[in-house]
N, C-alpha and C positions, 0 to 999 in steps of 0.2 A: 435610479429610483425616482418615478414621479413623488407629487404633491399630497397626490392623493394615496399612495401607496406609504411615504413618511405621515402621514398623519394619523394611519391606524400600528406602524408599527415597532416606533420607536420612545426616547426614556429620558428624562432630564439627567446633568451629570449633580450637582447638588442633591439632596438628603431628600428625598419624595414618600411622599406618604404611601402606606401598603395599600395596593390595589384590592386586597384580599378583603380590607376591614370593613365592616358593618357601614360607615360614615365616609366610606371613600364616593366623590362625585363620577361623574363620567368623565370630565376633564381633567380630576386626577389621574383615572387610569389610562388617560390618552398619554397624559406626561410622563408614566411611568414608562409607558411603552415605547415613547419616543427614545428614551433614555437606555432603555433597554438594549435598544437594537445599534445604535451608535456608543454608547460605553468605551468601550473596546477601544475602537478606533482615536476617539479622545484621547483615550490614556496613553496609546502609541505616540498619539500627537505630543503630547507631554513631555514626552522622556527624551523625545529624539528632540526637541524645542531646549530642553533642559542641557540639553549634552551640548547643543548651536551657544546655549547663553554663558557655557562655563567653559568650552573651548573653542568655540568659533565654528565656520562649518566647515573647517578644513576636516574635523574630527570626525565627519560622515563620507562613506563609499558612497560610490556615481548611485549605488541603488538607493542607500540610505535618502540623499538628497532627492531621490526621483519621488520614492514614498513621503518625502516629507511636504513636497509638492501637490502630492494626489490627495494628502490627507488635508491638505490648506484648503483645498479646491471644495472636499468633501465638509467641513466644517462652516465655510461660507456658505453653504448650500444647504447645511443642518439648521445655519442661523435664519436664512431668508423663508424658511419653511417655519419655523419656530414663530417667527415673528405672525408670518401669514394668519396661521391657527390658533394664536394667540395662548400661549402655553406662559407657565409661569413666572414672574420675572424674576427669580433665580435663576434659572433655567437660560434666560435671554442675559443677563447680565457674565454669569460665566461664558456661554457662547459667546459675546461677545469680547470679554476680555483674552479666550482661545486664540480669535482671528485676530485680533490686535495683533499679540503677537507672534502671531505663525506668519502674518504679511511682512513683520521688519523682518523674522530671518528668512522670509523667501525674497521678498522684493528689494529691502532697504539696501545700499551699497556699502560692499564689503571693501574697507580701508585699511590698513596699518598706519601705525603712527609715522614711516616715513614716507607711504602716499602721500597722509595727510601734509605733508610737512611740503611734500613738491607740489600740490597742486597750490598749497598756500602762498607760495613764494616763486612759484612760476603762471600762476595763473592770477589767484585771487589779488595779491596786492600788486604787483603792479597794472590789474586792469582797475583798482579801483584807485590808485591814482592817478592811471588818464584820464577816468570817468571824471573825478574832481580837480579836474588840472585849474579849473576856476577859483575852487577855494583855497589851493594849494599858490596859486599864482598873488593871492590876496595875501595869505599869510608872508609870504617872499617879501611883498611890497611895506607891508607894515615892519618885518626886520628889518629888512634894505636903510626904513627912510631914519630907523631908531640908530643904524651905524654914522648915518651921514650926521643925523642932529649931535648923535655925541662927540663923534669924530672933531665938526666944525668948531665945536665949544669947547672940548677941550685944548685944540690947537691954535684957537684964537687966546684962551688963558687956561692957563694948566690948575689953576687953583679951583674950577669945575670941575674938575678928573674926580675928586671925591662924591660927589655927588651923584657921579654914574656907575661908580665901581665902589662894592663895598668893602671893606678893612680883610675879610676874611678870601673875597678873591683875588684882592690885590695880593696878601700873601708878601709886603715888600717891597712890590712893583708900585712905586707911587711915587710922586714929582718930588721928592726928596731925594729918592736912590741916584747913584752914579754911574756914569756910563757901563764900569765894569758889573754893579748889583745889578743892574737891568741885563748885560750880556751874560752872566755866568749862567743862569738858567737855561738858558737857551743851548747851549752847548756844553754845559758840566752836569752836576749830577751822575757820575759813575761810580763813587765812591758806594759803597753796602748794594748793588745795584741790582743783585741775584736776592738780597735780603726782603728791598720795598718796591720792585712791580708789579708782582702780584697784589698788594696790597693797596699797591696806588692806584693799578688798573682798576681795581671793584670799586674804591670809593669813589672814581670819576664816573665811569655806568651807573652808578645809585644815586650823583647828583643830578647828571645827565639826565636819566630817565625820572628825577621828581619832577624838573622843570617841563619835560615831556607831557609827562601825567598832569600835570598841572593846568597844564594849556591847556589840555584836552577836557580837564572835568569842568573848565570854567566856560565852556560852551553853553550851559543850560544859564548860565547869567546874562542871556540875552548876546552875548559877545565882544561887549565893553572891557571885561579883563581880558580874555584874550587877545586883544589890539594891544593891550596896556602890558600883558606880560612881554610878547612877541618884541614891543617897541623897545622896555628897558632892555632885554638881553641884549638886541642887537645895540642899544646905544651902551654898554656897558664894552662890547667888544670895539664900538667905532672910538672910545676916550681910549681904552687901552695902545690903539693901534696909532693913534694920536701921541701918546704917549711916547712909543720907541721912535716913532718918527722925529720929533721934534729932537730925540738922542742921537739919531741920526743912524738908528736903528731899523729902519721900517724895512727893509725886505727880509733881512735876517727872522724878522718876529713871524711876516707873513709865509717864511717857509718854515720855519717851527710848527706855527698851527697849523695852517694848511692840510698837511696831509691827515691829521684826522679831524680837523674844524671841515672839510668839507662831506664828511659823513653826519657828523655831529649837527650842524647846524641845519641841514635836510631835512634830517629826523626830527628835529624839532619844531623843524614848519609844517613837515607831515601832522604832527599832533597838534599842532595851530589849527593846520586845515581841517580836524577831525571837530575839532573846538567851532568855529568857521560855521564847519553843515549844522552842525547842531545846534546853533545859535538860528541859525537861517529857518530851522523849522520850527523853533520856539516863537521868532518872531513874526514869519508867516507860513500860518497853518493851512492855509486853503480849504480844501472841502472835507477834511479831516481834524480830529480832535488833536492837540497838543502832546495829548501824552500819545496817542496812537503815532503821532510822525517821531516823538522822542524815540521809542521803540524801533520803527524803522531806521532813523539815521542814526542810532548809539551801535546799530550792528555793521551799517557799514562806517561810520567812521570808528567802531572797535577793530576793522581791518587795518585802517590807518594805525591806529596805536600796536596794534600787536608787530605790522611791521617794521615801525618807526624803535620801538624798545631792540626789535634786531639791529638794527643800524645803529643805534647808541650803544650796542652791545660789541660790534665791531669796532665803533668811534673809539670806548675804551681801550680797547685791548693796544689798539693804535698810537692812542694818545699815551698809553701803560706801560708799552714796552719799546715800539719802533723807534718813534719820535726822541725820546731816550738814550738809546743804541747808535743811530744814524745821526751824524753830527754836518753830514755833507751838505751844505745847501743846496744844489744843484740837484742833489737825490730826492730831497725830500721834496721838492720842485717838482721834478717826473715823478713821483708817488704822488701827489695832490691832483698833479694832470688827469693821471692813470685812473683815479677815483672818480674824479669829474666825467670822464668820457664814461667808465665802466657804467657811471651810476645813470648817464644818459642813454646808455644805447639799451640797458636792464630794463629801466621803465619803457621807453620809447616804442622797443622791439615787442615786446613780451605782453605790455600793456594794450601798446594797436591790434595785438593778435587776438586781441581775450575782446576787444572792442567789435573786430570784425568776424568774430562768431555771435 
């Protein structure tokens, strides 16, 4: 149906006034007629729309979908005629709130939540931490140099170890304990064991991911704490490691944590590096407003943190039950490996690929 044929014989879907009455104009009874003659069709559109938003469109036959198709086709085509002839904007407002949403269920892409979950974690995160392998390389550097500063200090005098580790993480471990309080951790803990891993694993994920979250929200402070968080943790882990050392402990410690400190400590640069971008476009905006680039880099470094809380989410489970369980050195050596490789060849692989599309 041309332009000129919808113009004489169709009807708005809102409340229109009687064509019949004393005080009706001519562009009333154009709108009523407009309305008239597509009605129907509207309301088809409706139902079958209705049926897509409460069960998805799985719940529509090959025909169902093809009508739902012609009727999208036909309402965009009701709207552009509407507008032309300039009919009432009732009339154009409901038309257009129809095609809104008759185009997400024809056009928008239909997911499940474990599509969504594969394209997230095979696609989206690690291409956006190749994309920011820059910020993520920075974050690195700034733990790095906080392990070495603490490390140096405390194994030059052990009476700095407080200063880098606090009462609550030291938990014991501190330049007073003896050689067996500092080993028995490391290898005992089996007693009630079936009682507190579950319960040790959550509250390591929940401190885990504050420190995560943390990094990551203090990116909008220009990125001065995030340098400043990044640096204590890693000098909090370099006095610790100073620490066994000097007991003459150091590899024993290094393969304790290892196999989930190198999940752990990723993930926490991942949300460094999220901190990182977002600092970078607070403090240059370029040809854009500040909060317009907040908005841009909060989405992609919220990719960073959503995949970085996965990987603290693993860290615990690791540090909760494995680490616990397995008292082999040697094993838990090839599990630290094993993560190290997995975790590069994951990004690497998967990341280049999302790169080179």
């Amino acid at each position: 149906m041309d332009a000129a044929q919808d113009a004489t014989t169709t009807t708005p879907a809102p409340p229109a006034p009687d064509p019949s009455g004393p005080t009706a104009t001519a562009a009333e009874t154009r709108s009523v007629a407009f309305r008239r003659a597509r009605a129907a069709s509207w309301r088809e559109l409706e139902t079958l729309l209705a049926r897509v938003e409460r069960h998805g469109a799985r719940s529509l036959d090959a025909d169902e979908l093809a009508r739902l198709a012609v009727l999208h086709r036909a309402t965009i085509s009701s709207l552009s005629v509407a507008r032309g002839i300039s009919l009432d904007r009732n009339l154009l407002e409901y038309l257009e709130a129809l095609a809104v949403r008759s185009h997400l269920s024809v056009h928008a892409p239909r997911r499940d939540l474990l599509s969504l979950l594969a394209r997230f974690f095979l696609r989206d995160f690690p291409g956006e931490v190749v994309a920011r392998r820059r910020h993520v390389l920075a974050s690195t550097a700034c733990l790095l140099l906080g392990m070495l500063v603490g490390y140096a200090f405390t194994r030059s005098d052990l009476d700095t170890y407080d200063a880098f580790v606090s009462p609550d993480m030291a938990d014991g471990r501190d330049p007073d304990a003896t050689y067996d309080e500092l080993r028995e951790p490391l290898y005992g803990g089996q007693e009630s064991l079936a009682d507190t891993l579950v319960h040790f694993s959550a509250f390591l994920f929940t401190h885990n991911a504050r420190v995560g979250m943390l990094a990551f929200a203090l990116g909008i402070l220009a990125g001065l704490p995030v340098i400043v968080l990044l640096f204590y943790n890693g000098a909090s882990l370099g006095a610790m490691v100073a620490l066994y050392d000097v007991r003459g402990l150091g590899p024993d410690f290094w393969a304790w944590v290892l196999p989930h400190g190198v999940t752990e400590l990723f993930a926490i640069v991942l949300c460094g590096a999220g901190g990182l971008l977002i600092a970078q476009d607070v403090l240059f905006p370029g040809r854009h407003t500040r909060l317009a680039n907040l908005r841009v880099a909060g989405r992609r470094a919220g990719v960073l943190l959503g995949g970085a809380l996965a990987m603290l989410f693993v860290a615990g489970l690791v540090e909760g039950i494995f680490r616990q369980v397995v008292t082999s050195m040697p094993v838990r050596f090839v599990v630290a490996d094993g993560f190290v490789l997995g975790w590069i060849l994951y990004f690497v692989a998967l990341g280049r690929r999302r790169e080179a599309t």
